[in-house]
C-alpha positions as CSV (number, residue, x, y, z in Angstrom):
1,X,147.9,-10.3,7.0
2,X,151.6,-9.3,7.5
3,X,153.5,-9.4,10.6
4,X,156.4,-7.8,11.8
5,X,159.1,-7.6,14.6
6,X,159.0,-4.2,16.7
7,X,158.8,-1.0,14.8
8,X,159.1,2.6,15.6
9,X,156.5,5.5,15.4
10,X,156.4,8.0,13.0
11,X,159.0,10.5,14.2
12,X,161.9,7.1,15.3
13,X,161.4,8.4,18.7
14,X,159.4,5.6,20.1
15,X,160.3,2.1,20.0
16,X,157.0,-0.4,20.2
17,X,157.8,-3.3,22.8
18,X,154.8,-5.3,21.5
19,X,155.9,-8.9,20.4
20,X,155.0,-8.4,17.1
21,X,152.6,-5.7,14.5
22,X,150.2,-7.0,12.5
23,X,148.8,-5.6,9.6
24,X,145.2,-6.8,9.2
25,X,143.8,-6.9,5.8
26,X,140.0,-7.0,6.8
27,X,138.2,-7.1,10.1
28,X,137.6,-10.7,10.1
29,X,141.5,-10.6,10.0
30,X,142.0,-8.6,13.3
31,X,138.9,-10.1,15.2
32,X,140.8,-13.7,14.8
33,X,143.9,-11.9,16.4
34,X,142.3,-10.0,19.0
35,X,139.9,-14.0,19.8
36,X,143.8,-15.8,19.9
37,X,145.8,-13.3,21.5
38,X,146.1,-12.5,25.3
39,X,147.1,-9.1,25.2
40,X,146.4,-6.8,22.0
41,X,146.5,-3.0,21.5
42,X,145.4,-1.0,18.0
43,X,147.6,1.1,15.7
44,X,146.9,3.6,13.4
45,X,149.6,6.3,12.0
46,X,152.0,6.5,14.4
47,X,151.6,9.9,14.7
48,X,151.5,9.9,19.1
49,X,155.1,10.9,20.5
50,X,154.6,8.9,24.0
51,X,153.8,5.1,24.6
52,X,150.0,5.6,24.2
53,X,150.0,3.7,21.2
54,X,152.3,0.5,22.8
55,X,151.4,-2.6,24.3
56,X,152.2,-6.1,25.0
57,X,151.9,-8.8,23.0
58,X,150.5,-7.7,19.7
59,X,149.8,-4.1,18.1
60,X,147.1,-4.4,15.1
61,X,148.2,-2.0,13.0
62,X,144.7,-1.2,11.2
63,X,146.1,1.2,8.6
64,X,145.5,-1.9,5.5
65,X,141.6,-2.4,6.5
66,X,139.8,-0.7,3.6
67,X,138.1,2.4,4.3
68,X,134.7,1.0,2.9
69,X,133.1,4.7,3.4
70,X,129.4,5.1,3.9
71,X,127.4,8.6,3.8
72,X,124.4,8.6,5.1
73,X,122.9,11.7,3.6
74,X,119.4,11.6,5.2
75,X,121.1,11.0,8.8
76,X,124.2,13.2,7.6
77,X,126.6,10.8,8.7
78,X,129.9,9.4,7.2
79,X,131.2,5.5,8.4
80,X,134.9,4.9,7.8
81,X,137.5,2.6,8.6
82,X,139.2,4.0,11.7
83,X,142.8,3.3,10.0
84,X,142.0,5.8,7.2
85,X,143.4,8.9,6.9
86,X,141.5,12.0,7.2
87,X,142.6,13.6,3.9
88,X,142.4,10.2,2.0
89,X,138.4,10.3,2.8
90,X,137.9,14.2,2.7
91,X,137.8,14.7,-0.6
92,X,135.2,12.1,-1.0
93,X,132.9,13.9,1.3
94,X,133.4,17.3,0.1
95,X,132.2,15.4,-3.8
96,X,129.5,14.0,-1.7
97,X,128.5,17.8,-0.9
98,X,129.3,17.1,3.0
99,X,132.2,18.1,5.2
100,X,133.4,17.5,8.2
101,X,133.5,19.9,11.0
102,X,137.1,20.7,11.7
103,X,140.0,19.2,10.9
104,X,143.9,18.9,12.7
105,X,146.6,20.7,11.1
106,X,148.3,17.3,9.7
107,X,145.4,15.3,7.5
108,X,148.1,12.2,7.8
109,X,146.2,11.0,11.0
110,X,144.0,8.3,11.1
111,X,140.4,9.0,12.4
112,X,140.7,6.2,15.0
113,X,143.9,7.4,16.3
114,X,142.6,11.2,16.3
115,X,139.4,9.8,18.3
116,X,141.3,8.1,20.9
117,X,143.6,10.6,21.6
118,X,141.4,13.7,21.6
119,X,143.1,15.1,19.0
120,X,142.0,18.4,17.2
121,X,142.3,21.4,15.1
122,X,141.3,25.0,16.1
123,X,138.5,26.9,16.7
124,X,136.6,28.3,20.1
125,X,133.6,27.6,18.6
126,X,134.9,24.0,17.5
127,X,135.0,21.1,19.6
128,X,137.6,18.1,19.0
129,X,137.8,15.4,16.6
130,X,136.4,13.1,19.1
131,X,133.1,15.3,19.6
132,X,132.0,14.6,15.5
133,X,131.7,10.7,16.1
134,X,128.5,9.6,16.7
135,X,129.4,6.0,17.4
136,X,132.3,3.6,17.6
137,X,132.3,-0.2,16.4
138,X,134.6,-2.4,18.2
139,X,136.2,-5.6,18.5
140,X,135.8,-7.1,22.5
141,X,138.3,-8.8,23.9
142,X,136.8,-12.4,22.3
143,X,137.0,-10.6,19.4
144,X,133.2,-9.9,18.8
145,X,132.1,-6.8,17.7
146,X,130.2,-4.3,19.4
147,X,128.4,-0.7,18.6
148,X,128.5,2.2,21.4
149,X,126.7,4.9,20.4
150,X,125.5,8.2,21.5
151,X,122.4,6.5,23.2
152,X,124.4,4.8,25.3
153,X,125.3,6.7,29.3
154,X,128.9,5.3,29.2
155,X,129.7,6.9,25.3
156,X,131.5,9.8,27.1
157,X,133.5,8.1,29.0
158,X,134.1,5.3,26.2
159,X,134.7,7.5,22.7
160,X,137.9,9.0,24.0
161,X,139.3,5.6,24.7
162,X,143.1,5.4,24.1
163,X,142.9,2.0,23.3
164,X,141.8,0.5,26.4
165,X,137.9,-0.5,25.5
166,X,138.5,-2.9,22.4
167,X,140.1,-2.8,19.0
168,X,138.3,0.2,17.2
169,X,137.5,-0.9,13.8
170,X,134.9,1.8,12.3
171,X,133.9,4.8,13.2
172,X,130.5,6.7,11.9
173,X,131.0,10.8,12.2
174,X,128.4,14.0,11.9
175,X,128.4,15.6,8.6
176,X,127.3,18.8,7.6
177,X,126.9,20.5,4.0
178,X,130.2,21.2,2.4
179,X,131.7,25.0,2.5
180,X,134.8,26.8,0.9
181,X,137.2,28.8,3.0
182,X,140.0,31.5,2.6
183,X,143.5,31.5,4.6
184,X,144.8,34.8,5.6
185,X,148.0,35.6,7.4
186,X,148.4,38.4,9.5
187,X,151.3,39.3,11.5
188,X,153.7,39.7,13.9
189,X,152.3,40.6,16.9
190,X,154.0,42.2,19.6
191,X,154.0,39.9,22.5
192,X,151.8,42.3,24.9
193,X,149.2,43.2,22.1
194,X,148.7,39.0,21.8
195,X,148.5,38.4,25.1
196,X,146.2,41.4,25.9
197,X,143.5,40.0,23.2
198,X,144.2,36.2,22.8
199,X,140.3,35.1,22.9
200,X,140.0,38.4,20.5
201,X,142.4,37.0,18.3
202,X,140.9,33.6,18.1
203,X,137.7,34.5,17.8
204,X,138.7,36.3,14.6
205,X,137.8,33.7,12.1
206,X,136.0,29.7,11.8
207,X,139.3,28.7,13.0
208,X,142.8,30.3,14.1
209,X,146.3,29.4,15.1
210,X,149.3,31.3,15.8
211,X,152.7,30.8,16.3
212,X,155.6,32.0,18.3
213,X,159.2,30.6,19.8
214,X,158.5,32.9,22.9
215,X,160.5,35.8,22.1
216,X,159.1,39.6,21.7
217,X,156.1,38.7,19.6
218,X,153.9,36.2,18.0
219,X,154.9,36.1,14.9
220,X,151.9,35.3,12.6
221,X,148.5,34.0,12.8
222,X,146.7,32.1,10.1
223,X,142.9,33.4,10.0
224,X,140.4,30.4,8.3
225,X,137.2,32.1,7.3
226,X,134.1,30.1,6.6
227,X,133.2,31.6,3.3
228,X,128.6,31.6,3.3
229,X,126.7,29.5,1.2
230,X,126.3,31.1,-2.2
231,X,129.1,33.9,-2.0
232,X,132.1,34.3,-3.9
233,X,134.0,35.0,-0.9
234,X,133.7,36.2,2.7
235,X,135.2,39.9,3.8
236,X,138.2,40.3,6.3
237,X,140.0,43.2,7.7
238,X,143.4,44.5,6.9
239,X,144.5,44.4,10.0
240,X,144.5,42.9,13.2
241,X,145.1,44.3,16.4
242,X,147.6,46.5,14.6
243,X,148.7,43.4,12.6
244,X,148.8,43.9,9.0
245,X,147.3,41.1,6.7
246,X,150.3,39.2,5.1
247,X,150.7,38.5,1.2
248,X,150.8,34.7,2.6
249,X,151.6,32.1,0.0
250,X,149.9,30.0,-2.1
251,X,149.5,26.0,-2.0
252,X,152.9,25.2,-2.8
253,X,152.6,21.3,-2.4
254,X,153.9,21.6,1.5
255,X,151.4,24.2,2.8
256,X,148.3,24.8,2.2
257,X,147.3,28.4,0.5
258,X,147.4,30.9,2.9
259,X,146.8,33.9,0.7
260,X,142.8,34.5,0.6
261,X,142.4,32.9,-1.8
262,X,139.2,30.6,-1.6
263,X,138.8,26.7,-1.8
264,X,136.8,23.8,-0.5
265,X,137.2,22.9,3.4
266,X,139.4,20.4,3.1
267,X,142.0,22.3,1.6
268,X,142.2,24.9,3.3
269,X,141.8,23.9,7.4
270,X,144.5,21.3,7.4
271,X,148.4,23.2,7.8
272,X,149.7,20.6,5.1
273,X,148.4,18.8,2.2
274,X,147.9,15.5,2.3
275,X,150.8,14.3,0.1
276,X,153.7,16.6,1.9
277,X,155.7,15.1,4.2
278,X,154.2,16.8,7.8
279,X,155.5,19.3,9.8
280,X,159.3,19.2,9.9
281,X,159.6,15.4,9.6
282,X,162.2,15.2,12.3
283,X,160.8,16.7,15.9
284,X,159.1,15.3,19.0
285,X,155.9,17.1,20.1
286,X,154.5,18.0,23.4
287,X,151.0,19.7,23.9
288,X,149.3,21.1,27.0
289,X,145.3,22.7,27.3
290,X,144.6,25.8,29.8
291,X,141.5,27.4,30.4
292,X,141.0,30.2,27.7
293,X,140.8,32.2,30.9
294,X,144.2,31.5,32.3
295,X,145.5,31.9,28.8
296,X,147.7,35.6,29.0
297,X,149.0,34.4,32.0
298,X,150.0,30.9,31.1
299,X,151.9,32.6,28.0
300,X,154.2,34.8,30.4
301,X,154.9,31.9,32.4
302,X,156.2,29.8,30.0
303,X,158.3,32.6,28.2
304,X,160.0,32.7,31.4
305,X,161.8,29.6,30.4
306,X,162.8,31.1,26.9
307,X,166.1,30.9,27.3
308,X,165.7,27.0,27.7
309,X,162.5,26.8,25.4
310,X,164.2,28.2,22.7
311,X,167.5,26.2,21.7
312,X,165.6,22.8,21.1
313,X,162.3,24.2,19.6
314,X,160.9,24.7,16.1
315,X,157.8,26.5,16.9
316,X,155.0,26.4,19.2
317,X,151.7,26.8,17.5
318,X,148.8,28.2,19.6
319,X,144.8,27.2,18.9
320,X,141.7,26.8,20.8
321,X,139.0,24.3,20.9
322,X,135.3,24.5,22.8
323,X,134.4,22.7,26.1
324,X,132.7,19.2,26.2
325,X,132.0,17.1,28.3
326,X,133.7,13.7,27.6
327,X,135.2,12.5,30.3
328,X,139.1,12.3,29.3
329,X,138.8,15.2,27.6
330,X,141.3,17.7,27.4
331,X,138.9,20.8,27.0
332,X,136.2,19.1,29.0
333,X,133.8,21.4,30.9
334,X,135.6,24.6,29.6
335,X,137.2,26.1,26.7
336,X,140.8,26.1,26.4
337,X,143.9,27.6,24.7
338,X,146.0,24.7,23.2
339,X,149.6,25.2,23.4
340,X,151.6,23.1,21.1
341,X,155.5,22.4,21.2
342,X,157.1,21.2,18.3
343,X,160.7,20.3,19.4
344,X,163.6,19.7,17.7
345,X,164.0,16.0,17.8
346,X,165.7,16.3,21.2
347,X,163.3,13.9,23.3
348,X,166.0,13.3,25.7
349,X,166.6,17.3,26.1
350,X,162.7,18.0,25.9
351,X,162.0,15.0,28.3
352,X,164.4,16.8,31.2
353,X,162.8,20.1,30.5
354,X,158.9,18.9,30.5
355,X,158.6,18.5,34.5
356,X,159.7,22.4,35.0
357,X,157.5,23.6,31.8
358,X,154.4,21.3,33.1
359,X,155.3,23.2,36.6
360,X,154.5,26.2,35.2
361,X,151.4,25.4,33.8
362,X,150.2,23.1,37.2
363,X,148.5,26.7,38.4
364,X,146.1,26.9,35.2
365,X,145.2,23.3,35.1
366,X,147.6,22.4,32.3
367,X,146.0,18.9,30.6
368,X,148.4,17.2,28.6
369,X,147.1,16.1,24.9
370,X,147.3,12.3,25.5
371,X,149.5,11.6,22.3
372,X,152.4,13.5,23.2
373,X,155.2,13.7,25.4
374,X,154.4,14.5,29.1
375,X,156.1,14.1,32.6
376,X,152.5,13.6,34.8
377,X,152.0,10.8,36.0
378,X,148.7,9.3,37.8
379,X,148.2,11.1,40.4
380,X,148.5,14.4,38.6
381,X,146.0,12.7,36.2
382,X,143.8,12.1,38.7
383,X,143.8,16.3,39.4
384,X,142.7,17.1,36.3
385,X,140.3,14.7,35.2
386,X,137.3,14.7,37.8
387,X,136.1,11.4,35.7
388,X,139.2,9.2,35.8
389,X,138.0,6.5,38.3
390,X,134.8,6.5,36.5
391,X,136.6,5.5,33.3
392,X,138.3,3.0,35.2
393,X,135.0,1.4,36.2
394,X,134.2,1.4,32.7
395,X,137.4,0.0,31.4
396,X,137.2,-3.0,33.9
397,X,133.3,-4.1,32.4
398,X,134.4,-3.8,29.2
399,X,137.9,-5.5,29.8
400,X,137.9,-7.3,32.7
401,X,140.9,-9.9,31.5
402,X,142.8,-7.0,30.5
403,X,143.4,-8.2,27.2
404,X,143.7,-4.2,25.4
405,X,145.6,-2.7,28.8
406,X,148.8,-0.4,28.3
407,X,151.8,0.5,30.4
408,X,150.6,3.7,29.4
409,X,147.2,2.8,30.2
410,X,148.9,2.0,33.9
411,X,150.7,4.6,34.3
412,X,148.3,7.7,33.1
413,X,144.8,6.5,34.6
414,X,146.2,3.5,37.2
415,X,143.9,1.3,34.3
């Protein structure tokens, strides 16, 4: 078991103020940490931009505990380590002849971390990471473990858990048979012909994202098409919305092939393979969920902040995920348009300009993703989530020493 002084996350934007990270080997490891130590939080990949992942005392970074993974094929169900990676354990599955609903653009996130934080890919048929688990196991604060399952009233309130119900050590997901898939880019888009036929657009395949910097246009989106069981391939149009289909590239070791041509699930839903470095490397992120409804008019109000938008931003990629009903959920109780910043590594720039973009989106119910960089505090919270003093009930049965509480815990949900 190593320990460490603080460390950062994985952009160096956020410095832990735990005490120490330790790096469990085992679970019988990190249950005698969690039984000696007053306060502890977990850790996975670093991947969260805020505080969400901080905590006095000691972080357990869970990242060493072997993956150990179990498919179930009768119950079509797949039991992980929560620190592994979701493209470490993909192509396992996929040789297992199962896959995994949906997957987020980066398949350098650990399923633990992705399930606390509600994270996702894209689809408006597709609900989040968090909807696939089927149940959780998890260290109490003695450091006992215990199952919540599906069966149990509180799971919607407890899955989507940021940390604050116990140390999650395994998680058990749905399955379903494995498919293939195609890529397509098509592209640009003037910026009335998007906004005019956003659901239309993302409806158009399994899953879709588009991207733009909030200028005259969209300038691509990147069509994922379910190809049927025993087909070659799946049809797709030249076009769309006036669009033209793009030649797109092929996997060229830092993005995956976006030229129709066809390959398994896992290869083709993430953005980036798993052994590129992600994204940009260097960038904070901020991400914020608007009723597919309000989505057109969400769009124009941001772009009228271009012309601060534009000199500390990348890109800002544009998906869409189904309605649940979890209770922290970002997309629960109706389906949303996710609209995802990936800044420049400004955070000090990006932090000044969240309050006015988040103002913009206060009209359409703008949630914030819970692992990236916001300006709402509790009270704002408290607006959006119609379940929050619910999950604080829970949180003070499961916790009632506060042994797995968080600042941001505190600050977010008054937990």
């Amino acid at each position: 078991m190593r320990s460490t002084a603080s460390e950062l996350n994985w952009s160096g934007t956020v410095t832990y103020t735990a005490e120490r990270v330790v790096r469990p080997a085992s679970i019988d490891e990190a249950a005698e940490v969690v039984a000696r130590s007053p306060r502890v939080h977990g850790l996975g990949t670093r991947h969260s931009f805020n505080d969400s992942a901080d905590a006095p005392g000691v972080l357990l970074d869970l990242t060493a505990i072997p993956t150990d993974l179990v498919v179930d094929p009768d119950r079509r169900t797949a039991t992980l380590g929560a620190g592994t990676r979701y493209g470490d354990v993909a192509p396992d599955l996929d040789r297992a002849g199962f896959a995994l609903h949906n997957m987020g653009s980066l398949p350098h996130i650990s399923v633990g971390g992705a399930v606390a934080t509600g994270t996702h890919g894209s689809g408006t048929t597709l609900g989040s990471l968090t909807t696939a688990v089927r149940s959780l196991e998890l260290l109490g604060p003695d450091g006992s473990l215990r199952t919540v399952d599906r069966s149990d009233p509180a799971f919607p309130g407890t899955v989507l858990h940021l940390g604050l119900f116990g140390i999650v050590t395994r998680v058990t997901l749905d399955l379903e048979p494995a498919y293939r898939m195609r890529q397509d880019s098509y592209g640009p888009f003037p910026w009335s012909t998007f906004t005019d036929h956003v659901a239309e657009v993302h409806a158009a395949g399994y899953s879709v994202c588009a991207y733009t910097v909030f200028g005259d246009e969209v300038s691509e989106a990147l069509v994922k098409s379910r190809v049927p069981a025993g087909a070659d391939d799946v049809p797709v149009p030249d076009d769309l919305f006036g669009a033209p289909r793009l030649p797109g590239s092929p996997g060229d070791g830092h993005h995956t092939a976006r030229d129709g041509s066809v390959g398994p699930w896992w290869d083709r839903l993430p953005h980036f393979p798993i052994e590129s470095v992600p994204s940009h490397g260097s960038e904070v992120q901020s991400e914020h969920f608007v009723p597919l409804r309000h989505a057109a008019a969400a769009l124009d109000a941001l772009r009228g902040l271009a012309d601060r938008i534009q000199p500390h931003l990348h890109v800002c990629e544009l998906r869409t995920m189904a309605a649940d009903d979890l209770w922290l959920s970002p997309t629960q109780g109706e389906d949303v348009l996710c609209i995802a910043f990936t800044w420049q590594k400004h955070p000090e720039a990006v932090a000044a300009l969240l309050p006015d973009l988040e103002a913009r989106l206060a009209p359409f119910d703008g949630r914030p993703h819970w692992g990236k960089m916001s300006s709402l505090d509790g009270d704002a919270i408290a607006e959006l989530y119609p379940r929050v003093a619910d999950v604080r009930d829970l949180i003070a049965r499961a916790d009632p020493d506060r042994t797995f509480a968080s600042a941001f815990g505190e600050r977010v949900l008054r937990a």
